[in-house]
Every structure is written in C-alpha cells, then in structure tokens.
NUTORKE-634149 format. One record per atom (N, C-alpha, C): y, z, x. Coordinates in steps of 0.001 Angstrom, whole numbers, plus 500000, padded with zeros to 6 digits. Layout:
! residues N
YZX...
This chain:
! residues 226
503845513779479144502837513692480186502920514931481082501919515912481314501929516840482332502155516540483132502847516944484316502985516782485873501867517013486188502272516592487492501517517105488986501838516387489832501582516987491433502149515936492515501200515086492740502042514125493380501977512753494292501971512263495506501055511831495970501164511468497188501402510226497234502065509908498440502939508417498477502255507866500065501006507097500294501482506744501503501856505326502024502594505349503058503140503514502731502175502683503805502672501464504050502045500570504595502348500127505857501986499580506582502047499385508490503682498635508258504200499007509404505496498762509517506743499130508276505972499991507653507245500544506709507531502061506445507569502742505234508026503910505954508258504655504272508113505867504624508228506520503132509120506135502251510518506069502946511686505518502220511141504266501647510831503385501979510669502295501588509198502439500387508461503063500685507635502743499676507953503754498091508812505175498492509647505407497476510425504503496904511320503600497357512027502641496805511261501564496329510076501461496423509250500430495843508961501165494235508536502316494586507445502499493459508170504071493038508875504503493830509159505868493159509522506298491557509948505163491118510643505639489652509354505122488481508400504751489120507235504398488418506514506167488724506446506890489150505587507684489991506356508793489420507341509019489377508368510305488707507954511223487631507570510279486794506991510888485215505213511565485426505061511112486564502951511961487245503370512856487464504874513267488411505023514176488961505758514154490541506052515556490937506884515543492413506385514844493345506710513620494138506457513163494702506656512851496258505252513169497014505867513587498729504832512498499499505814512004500383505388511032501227504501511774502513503301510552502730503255511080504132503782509726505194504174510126505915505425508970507118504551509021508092503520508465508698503223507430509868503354506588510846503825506480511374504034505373512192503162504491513003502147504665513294501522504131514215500454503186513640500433502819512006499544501496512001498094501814512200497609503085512155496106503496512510495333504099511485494336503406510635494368503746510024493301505411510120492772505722510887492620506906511350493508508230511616494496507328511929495652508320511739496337508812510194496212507824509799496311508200508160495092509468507285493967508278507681492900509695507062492898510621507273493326511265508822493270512694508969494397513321508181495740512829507960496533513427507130495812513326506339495417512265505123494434512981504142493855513496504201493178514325505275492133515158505127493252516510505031494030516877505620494920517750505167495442518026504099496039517523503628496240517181502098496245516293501164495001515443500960494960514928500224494154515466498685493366516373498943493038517161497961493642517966496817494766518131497409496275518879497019496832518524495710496539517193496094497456516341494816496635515963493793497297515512492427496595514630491744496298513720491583497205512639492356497162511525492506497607511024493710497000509987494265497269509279495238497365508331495859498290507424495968499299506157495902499179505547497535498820504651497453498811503748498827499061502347498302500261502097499552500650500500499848500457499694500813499568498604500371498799498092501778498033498884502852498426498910504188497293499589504977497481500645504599498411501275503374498093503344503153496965503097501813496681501821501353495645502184500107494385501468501316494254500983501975493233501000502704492629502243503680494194503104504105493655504386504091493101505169503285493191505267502114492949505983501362491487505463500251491436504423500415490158503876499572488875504124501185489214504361502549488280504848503301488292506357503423489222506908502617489212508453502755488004509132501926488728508203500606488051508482499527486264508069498808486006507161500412484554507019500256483608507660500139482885507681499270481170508666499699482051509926498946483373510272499059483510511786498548483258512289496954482601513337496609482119513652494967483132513628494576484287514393495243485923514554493933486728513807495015487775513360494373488931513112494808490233512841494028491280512869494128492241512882493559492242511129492565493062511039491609493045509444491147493864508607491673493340507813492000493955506698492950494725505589492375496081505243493103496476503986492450496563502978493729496091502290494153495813501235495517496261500056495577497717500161495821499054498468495398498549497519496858498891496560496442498699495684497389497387495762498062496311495732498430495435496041499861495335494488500508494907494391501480495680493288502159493616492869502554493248492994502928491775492805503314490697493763503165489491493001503463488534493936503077487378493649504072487026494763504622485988494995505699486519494402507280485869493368507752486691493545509510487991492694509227488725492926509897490360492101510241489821490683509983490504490016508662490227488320508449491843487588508861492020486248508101493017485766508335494504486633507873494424487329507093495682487932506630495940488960507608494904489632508612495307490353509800496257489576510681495197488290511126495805488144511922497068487285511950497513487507510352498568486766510296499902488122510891499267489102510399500017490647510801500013490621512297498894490032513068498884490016514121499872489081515024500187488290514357501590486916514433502559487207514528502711488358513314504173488539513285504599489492513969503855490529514513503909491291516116504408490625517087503813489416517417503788488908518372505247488190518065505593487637517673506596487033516819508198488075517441507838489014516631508957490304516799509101490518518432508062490710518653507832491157520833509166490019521319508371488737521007509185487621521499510934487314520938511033487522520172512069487091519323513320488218518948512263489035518383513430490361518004513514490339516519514264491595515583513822491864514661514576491294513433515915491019514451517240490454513503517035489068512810515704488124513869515549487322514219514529486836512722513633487377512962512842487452511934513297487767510233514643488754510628514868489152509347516078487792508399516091486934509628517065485995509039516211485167508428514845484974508964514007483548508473513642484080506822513518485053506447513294485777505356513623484801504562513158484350503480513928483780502359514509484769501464515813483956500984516668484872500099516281484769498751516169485903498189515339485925497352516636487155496346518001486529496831518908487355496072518789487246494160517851486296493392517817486501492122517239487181491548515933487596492505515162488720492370515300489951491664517229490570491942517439491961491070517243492843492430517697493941492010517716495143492756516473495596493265516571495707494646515325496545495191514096495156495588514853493695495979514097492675496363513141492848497332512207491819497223511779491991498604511808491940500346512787491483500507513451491133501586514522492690501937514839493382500789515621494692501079514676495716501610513426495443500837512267496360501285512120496649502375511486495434502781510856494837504061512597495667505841513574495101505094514704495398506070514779497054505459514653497834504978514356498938504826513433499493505624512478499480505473510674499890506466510963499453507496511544498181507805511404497908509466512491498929509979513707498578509554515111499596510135514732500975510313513412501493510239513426503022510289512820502972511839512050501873512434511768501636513699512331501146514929511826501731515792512621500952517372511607499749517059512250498952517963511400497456518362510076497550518528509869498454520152509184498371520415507718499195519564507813500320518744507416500612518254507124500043516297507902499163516031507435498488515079506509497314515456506555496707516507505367495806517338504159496300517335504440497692517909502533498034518188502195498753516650503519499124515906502430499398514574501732498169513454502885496943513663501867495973513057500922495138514109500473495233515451499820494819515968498324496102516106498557497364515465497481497942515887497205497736514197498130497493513120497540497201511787496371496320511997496725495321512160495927494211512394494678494229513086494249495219513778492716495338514378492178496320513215493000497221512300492225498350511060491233497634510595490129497824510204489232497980509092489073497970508214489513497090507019489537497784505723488275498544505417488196498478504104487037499134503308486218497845503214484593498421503519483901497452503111483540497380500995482996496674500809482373496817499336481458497408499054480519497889499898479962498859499955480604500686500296481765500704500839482548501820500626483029501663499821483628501072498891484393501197497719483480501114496555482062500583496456481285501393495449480930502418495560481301503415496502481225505064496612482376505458495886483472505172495659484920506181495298484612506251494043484483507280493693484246508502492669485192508398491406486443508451492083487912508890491111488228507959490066488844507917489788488930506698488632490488506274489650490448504846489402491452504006490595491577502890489841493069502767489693493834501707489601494187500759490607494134499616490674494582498585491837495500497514491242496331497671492175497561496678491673497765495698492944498113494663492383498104492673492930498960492740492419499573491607493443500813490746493593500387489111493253501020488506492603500324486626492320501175486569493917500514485237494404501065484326495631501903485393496578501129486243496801501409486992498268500572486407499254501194485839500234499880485493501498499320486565501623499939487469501848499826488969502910498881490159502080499227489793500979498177490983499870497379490094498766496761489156499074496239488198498308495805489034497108495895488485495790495348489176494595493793489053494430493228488291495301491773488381495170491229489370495696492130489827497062491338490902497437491563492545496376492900492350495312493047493304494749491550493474493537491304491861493335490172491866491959488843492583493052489165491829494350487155492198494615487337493912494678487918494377494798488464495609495224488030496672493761488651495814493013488198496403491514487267495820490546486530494930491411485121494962491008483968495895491322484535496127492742483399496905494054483424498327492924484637498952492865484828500574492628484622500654491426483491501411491021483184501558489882483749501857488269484789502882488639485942503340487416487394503035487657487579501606487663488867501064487802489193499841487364490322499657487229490869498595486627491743497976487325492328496366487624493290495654488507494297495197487424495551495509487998496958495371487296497698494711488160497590493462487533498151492482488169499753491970487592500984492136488967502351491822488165502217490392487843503431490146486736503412488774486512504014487308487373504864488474488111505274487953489101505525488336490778506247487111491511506345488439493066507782488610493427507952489685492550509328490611492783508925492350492451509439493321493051509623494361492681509344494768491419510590494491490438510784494345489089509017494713488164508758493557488624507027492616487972505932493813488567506365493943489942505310495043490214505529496655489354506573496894489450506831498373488675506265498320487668506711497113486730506304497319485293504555497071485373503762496746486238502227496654486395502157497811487110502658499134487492502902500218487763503109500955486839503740500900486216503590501471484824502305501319483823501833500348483759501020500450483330499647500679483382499731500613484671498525501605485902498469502777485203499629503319485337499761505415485244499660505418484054500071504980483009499592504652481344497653505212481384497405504085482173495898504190481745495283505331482767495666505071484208495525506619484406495564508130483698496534507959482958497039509688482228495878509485481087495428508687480824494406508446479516493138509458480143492922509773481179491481510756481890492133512087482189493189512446482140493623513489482865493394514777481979
C-alpha cells in the first residue's frame, strides 16, 4: 500500500494520545500519522485547523465530535481528502445524546473526575486498550475545570445536517459501534446513507479490539480508489 499522511482528530474530552491509542495501529500502514490536539470542544475551533491543514493529507480520521468536525469541513467542498468518520454521535442540532454529554459535565463540575471514573464499569475482559483505559487516558490529559467546559461546550456543537453530508465529495468511510448510548450506530448508518460515496463499518462488538478490526476494513476499501 503507498503511504501518505494522516490526520487524526479526536473527540470532546479526549486528546490525540488517546485517539492514537484507539486507532493508531489501524492507520500506520495509510501512512505518518499527526494529530491535531484541541481542547476546547468547539467545533469551529476544529474546522479552522482544518482549514490549515487539512488539504495536506490524504486522509482524514475523526472520532466523535473530530468526525463531526470534519464531515462540516468537508461540506459543499469539490476535493477533499478521504475520510474515515468513527463514531459520530448526532446529527444536525444537539438531540438526546448531547445532552447526555451535557450531564456528564455537569456531573464532573459536581462530583469530580476520580469520581466518575470509578462508576465506569470494568470492562477488564475486554483485552488491551479497553474502553474505560481510553476514556481515563483523554480525560487525564485535562484539568477539571477545563475538561467540564470542553464536554459542556461539546454538547451545544452542531452536527452535520443531511443535507451537508450529501455535499461531501470524497469517498468516506463511517464506522459504528453496536449499543453505544453515546455514538448510536444509527446515526453512523444515516450518516452513510446521506454521503454519497461511502460505506458504514460496523464493529461486531463494543470493545476496541471489534472496532480496529472494522478499521481495518474501512482502509481496505478505502485504498481500493487511491
């Protein structure tokens, strides 16, 4: 497979590290792969880094609110890089899965982070790189107070309407999770119904593991246009 780089961007309250450790060793064989790190949950703030370099690359990788950045970057535009769009969590104004993001802000403000990270279910059979390591990964790169207002300003974003996502041009992969509250797989199908040259790769299960290997087979059918 030829190289080329990668763009990695992650999702509200987490953090390059963490979405490298999600997906990086799926992403290796496209090519060098460089995060952009965010903090602030906006998804405006994201697009303008894409507007900097998102052209750059060949491909370009968003998790949760970074593929909702990036499926509004990539609207209306003639070229754009090929997209792979894991998780997206909603579509068009903030619904219930916001404001469930919006909960757990509020949640953290009140409580604290240790607090939250205990209610976690253990999900130690999972294998390496669980979800619960993730999650305590992406948050640990934040102060308190600043992991609060990035999933509380998540939660007012925008997704993409369906009418912006029958504009994206590129050919785009979308990848679902089964029985995620938080990234429901329906919104991954309407997502890849709306966009014209794409396909939804759905893991078989909800662990890491299940997602890589439906990551893999994303970039499979991706490299098939290149």
């Amino acid at each position: 497979m030829r190289t080329m780089s990668v763009l990695l961007v992650h999702g509200a309250g987490s953090s390059g590290a963490a979405a490298l450790a999600l997906l990086g060793e799926c992403l290796a064989p496209f090519g060098s792969v460089q995060t952009i790190d965010d903090r602030t949950g906006d998804v405006s703030s994201l697009t303008g880094h894409l507007d900097m370099v998102g052209m750059q690359v060949g491909l370009a990788v968003g998790v949760s609110l970074g593929a909702h950045a990036l499926a509004r970057w990539a609207a209306g535009r003639p070229q754009s890089p090929q997209l792979l769009l894991c998780l997206p969590a909603w579509t068009g104004e903030p619904d219930e899965v916001a404001r469930a993001t919006g909960h757990t802000a509020q949640r953290l403000q009140v409580l604290g982070r240790q607090a939250l990270l205990q209610e976690m279910p253990d999900d130690a059979d999972s294998g390496p790189g669980r979800v619960a390591d993730l999650v305590r990964l992406g948050w640990g790169s934040y102060e308190d107070r600043e992991l609060v207002h990035a999933l509380a300003t998540a939660a007012r974003q925008r997704g993409p309407t369906t009418t912006e996502l029958a504009t994206i041009a590129s050919r785009t992969a979308v990848l679902g999770w089964p029985d995620d509250a938080l990234h429901p797989n329906a919104v991954a199908r309407l997502w890849t119904e709306s966009i014209p040259d794409s396909r939804c790769f759905t893991a078989h299960s909800l662990d890491p593991i299940a997602l890589r290997r439906a990551c893999r087979r994303a970039i499979r059918w991706l490299a098939e246009r290149r």
